[in-house]
N, C-alpha and C positions, 0 to 999 in steps of 0.2 A: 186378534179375534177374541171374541168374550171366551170366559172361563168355561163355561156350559158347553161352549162351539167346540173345544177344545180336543176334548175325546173322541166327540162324536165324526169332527174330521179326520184324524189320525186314522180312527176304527177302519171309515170308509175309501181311506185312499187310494191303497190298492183293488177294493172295488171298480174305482173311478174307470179304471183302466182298462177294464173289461178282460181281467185274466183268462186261459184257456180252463174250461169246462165250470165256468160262474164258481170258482174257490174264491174263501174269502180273503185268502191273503197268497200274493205273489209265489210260483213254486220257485225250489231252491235250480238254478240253472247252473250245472259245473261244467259246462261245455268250457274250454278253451278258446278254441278256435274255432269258426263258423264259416258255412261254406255259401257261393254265390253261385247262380250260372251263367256269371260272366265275370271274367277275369276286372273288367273295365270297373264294375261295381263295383269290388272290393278294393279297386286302386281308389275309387273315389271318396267309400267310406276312411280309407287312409286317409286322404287328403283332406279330409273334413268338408266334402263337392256334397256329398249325402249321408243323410241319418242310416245309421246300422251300429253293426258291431265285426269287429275284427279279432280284436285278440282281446283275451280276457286279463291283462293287465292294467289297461285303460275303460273299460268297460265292459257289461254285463247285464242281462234285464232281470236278475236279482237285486245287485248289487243299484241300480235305477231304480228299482220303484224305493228302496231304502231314502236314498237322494231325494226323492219326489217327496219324501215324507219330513224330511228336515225343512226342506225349500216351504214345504206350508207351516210347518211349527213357528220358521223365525219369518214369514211371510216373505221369503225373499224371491230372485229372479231364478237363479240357478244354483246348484250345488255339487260339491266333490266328495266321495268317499274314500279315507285312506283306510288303513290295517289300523294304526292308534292315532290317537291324538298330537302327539308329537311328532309324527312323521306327516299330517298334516298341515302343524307349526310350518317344519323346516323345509317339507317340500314348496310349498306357496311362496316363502319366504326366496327361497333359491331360483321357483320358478319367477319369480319376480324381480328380484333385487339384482345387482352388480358389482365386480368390485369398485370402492371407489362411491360408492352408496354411504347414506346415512338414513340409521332409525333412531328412531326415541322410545326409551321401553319403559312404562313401570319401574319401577325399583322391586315392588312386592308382586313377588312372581312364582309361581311355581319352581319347584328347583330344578327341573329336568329342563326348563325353559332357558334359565338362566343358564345352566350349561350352554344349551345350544347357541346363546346371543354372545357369550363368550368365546364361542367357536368360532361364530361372522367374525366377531372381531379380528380373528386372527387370518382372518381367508380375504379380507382386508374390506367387509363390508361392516362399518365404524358403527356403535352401537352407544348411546348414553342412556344412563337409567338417571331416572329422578324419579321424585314424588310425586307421585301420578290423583294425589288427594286435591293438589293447586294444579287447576291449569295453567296458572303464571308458570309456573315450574318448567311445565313442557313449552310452554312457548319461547322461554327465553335459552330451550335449550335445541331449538331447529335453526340449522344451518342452511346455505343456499345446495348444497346437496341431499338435503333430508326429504328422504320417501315415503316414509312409512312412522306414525306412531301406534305400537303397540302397547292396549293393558286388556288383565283382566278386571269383569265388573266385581265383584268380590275376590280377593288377592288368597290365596292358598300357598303359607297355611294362616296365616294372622289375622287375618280375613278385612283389611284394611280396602275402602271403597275408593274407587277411584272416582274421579271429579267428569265424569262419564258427561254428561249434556252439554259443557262446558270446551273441554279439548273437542267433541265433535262439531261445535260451532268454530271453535279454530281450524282444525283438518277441513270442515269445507269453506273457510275462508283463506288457506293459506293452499288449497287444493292438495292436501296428505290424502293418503289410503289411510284411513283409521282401522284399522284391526282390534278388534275387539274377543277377546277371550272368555265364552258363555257356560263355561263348565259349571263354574261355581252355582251358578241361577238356573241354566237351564232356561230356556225358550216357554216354557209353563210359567214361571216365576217374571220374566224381564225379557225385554226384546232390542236388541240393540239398535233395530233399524229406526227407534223411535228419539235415540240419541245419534242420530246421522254416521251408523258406523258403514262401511264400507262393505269389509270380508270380519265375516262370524265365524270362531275356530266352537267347536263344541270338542271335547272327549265324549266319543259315543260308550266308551267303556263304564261311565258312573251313572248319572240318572238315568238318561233316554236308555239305555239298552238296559239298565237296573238290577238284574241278576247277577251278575256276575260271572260271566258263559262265555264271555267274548268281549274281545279288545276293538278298537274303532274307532274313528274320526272323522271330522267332517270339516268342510270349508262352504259358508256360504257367501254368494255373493247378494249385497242387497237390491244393487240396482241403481243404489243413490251415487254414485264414484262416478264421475267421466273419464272415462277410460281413453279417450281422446285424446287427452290432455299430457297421459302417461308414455314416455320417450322411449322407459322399456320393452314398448311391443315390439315382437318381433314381426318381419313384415306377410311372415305366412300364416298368422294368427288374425289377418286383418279382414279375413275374404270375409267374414259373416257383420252384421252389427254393430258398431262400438262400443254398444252396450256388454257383448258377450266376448270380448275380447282377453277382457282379465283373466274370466272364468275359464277359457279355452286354451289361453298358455299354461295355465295353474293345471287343467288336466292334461293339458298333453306332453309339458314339458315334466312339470312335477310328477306324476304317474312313468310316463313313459322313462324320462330320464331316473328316475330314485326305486323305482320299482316297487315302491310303498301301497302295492295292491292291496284291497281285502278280500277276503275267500269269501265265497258266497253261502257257503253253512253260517258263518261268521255275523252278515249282513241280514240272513233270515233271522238268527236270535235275534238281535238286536232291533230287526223292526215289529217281531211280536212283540218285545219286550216295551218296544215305546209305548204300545197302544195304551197301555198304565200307566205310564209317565205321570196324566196331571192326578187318579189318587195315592202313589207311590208318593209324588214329589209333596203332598199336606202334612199326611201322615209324617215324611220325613221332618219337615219344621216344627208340627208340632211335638215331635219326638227331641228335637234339639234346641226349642227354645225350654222345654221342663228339665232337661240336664241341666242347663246354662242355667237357669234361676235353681237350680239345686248344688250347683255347686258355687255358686257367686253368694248361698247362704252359708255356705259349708266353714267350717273354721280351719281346714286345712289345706283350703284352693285359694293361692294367692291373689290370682285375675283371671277372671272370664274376659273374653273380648266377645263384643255381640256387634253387628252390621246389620244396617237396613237401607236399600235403595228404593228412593222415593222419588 
């Protein structure tokens, strides 16, 4: 969406929806659990037979309209809300993956990421990093078991770019989930579904929610993946779509199994906080390109490192 469109969608999302009593923004819902008046209902909303809500670990109509607001920022199909970002990583990842699997990660990664690929490793789902700058790199490093290549678009903390247009021309040639990690940029800044990524991890904890009030993550999916095509479905994740298949194991296994909820006071900050996303995120650049050219003149800053995806 253009720049202008930007806010102006965010602002009105929750409108969309036609909240109870015309508020502008979704109220905070701390229910738990939710009641039906028929036992039948609520078995169905378990089995995913119909839309509702059951238990507020896998869903919530706060914690929803927050998702509904991600899914239009990075224009994608669907989305998932964790507690942080990294419990987003690892749950998707778990909801997905196998032992006996292979990904390809980045090299230049977050540290807490890194931990966690170092964890697979050992739980016996095989992890190789490289340089994620060459996509020659990643490609001559997929195996006939590789599922997934993971980066992010600007590397935190070195801020080194990955070869983003390029690896997504391979993942959909080579049929990978590209996973793509949007923290750095932000969905105001870059969109990854325009480099054919797959599943968008955001940290709702640093731009979109920008206060600093609350921790948060998000999984999108873009839409672009055939999901078809993926061995790891499970077969009761198949009744809806193929389209929504990913997206469905990823909440219900990764939610329901890891418990990586978010509280719903948590998910209110967080989607006031987006609605300034796109002038919080200007102001931020131009705040951090006059550092960097202040200290890249300074005589006692060795190196600046500066990144730009074009």
């Amino acid at each position: 969406m253009k720049k202008k469109q930007f806010t102006s969608t965010i602002l009105h999302a929750d409108r969309e929806g036609r909240p109870e009593h015309g508020v502008l923004h979704k109220p905070i819902h701390t229910s738990v659990a939710y009641g039906y008046e028929d036992a039948r209902e609520l078995a169905e909303v378990f089995q995913n037979k119909r839309k509702g809500y059951a238990y507020g670990r896998q869903n919530n109509p706060t914690i929803d309209a927050l998702a509904n607001k991600i899914t239009l920022m990075e224009q994608g199909l669907d989305s998932v809300i964790f507690a942080t970002g990294m419990a987003a990583i690892g749950s998707s990842l778990l909801a997905l993956l196998r032992s006996g699997d292979h990904i390809v990660s980045s090299a230049y990664l977050f540290g807490n990421t890194n931990s966690l690929f170092n964890t697979l490793n050992g739980l016996g789902i095989e992890v190789t990093f490289v340089d994620a700058t060459d996509a020659s790199k990643v490609e001559a490093a997929i195996k006939p078991n590789t599922k997934l290549v993971f980066v992010e678009t600007i590397a935190n903390p070195v801020t080194q770019v990955a070869d983003l247009a390029a690896i997504g021309d391979l993942c959909e040639k080579q049929k990978l989930i590209y996973f793509v990690d949007n923290t750095m940029t932000s969905p105001c800044l870059f969109l990854p579904i325009t480099v054919k990524a797959s599943l968008i991890i955001n940290s709702l904890t640093k731009y979109i929610g920008g206060h600093g009030n609350a921790l948060g993550g998000s999984v999108t999916d873009t839409g672009l993946y055939d999901w078809s095509s993926f061995d790891n479905i499970y077969e009761n994740y198949k009744n809806k779509d193929a389209s929504q298949w990913g997206i469905t194991q990823i909440r219900k296994k990764g939610l329901r199994d890891f418990g990586s909820a978010l509280g719903p006071e948590a998910a209110h900050h967080l989607s006031v906080g987006s609605d300034t996303l796109n002038l919080r995120i200007n102001h931020a650049c131009d705040n951090a390109l006059a550092i960097a050219k202040f200290c890249e003149n300074h005589p006692k800053v060795r190196k600046v490192f500066l990144s730009r995806i074009t």
